[in-house]
C-alpha positions in Angstrom: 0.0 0.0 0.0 1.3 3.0 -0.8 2.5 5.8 1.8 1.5 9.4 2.1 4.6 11.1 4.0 4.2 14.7 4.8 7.3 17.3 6.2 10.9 15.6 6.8 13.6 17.1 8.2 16.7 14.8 8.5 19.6 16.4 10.8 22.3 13.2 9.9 22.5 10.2 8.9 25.6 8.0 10.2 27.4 5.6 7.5 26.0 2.3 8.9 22.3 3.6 9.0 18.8 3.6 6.9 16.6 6.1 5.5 13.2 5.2 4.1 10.3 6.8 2.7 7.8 4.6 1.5 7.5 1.5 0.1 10.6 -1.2 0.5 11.5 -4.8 -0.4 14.6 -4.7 1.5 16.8 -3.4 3.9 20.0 -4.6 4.6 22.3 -2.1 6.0 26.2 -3.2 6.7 29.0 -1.4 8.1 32.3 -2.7 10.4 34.1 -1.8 12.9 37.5 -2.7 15.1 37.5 -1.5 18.2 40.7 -1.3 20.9 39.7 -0.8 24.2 41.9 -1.3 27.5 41.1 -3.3 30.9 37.4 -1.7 32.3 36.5 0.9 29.1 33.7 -0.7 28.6 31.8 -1.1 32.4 28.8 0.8 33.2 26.3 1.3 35.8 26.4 2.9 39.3 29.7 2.5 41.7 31.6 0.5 39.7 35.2 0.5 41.3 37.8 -0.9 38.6 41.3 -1.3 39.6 44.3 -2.2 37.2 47.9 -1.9 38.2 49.5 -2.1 34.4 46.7 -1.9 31.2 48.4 -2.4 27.9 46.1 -2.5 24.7 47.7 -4.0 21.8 46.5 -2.5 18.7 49.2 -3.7 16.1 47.6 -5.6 13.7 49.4 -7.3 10.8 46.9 -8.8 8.3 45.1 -5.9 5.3 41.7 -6.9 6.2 40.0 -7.6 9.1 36.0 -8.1 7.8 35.0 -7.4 4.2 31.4 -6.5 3.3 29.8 -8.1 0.8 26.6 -7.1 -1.3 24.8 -10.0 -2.4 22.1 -8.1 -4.7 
């Protein structure tokens, strides 16, 4: 069924992400990412207490290509 869409004002749009108006068949959005994160970067909530003498993060990385994106249209 066809849409009726009024006003839209888009501020951004990141790489990885979808925008649609109307009718679709398919979606299939695809992005990567490597993240390097030391000892206790990624804990949340209230009164957490982390405690690391010596954090090293290794971020050398030898091989050209960690994850290759593939369309299969």
């Amino acid at each position: 069924m066809p849409a009726i869409v009024g006003a839209i004002k888009v501020n951004s749009i990141g790489s990885g992400s979808v925008f649609n108006i109307g009718d679709v068949y398919t979606i299939a959005p695809s992005s990567t990412v490597k993240t390097f994160a030391g000892a206790g970067s990624f804990n949340t909530g209230e009164g957490i207490m982390v405690r690391n003498e010596y954090s090293s993060t290794n971020t050398y990385d030898s091989d050209a290509i960690d994850s290759s994106i593939q369309n299969a249209l």
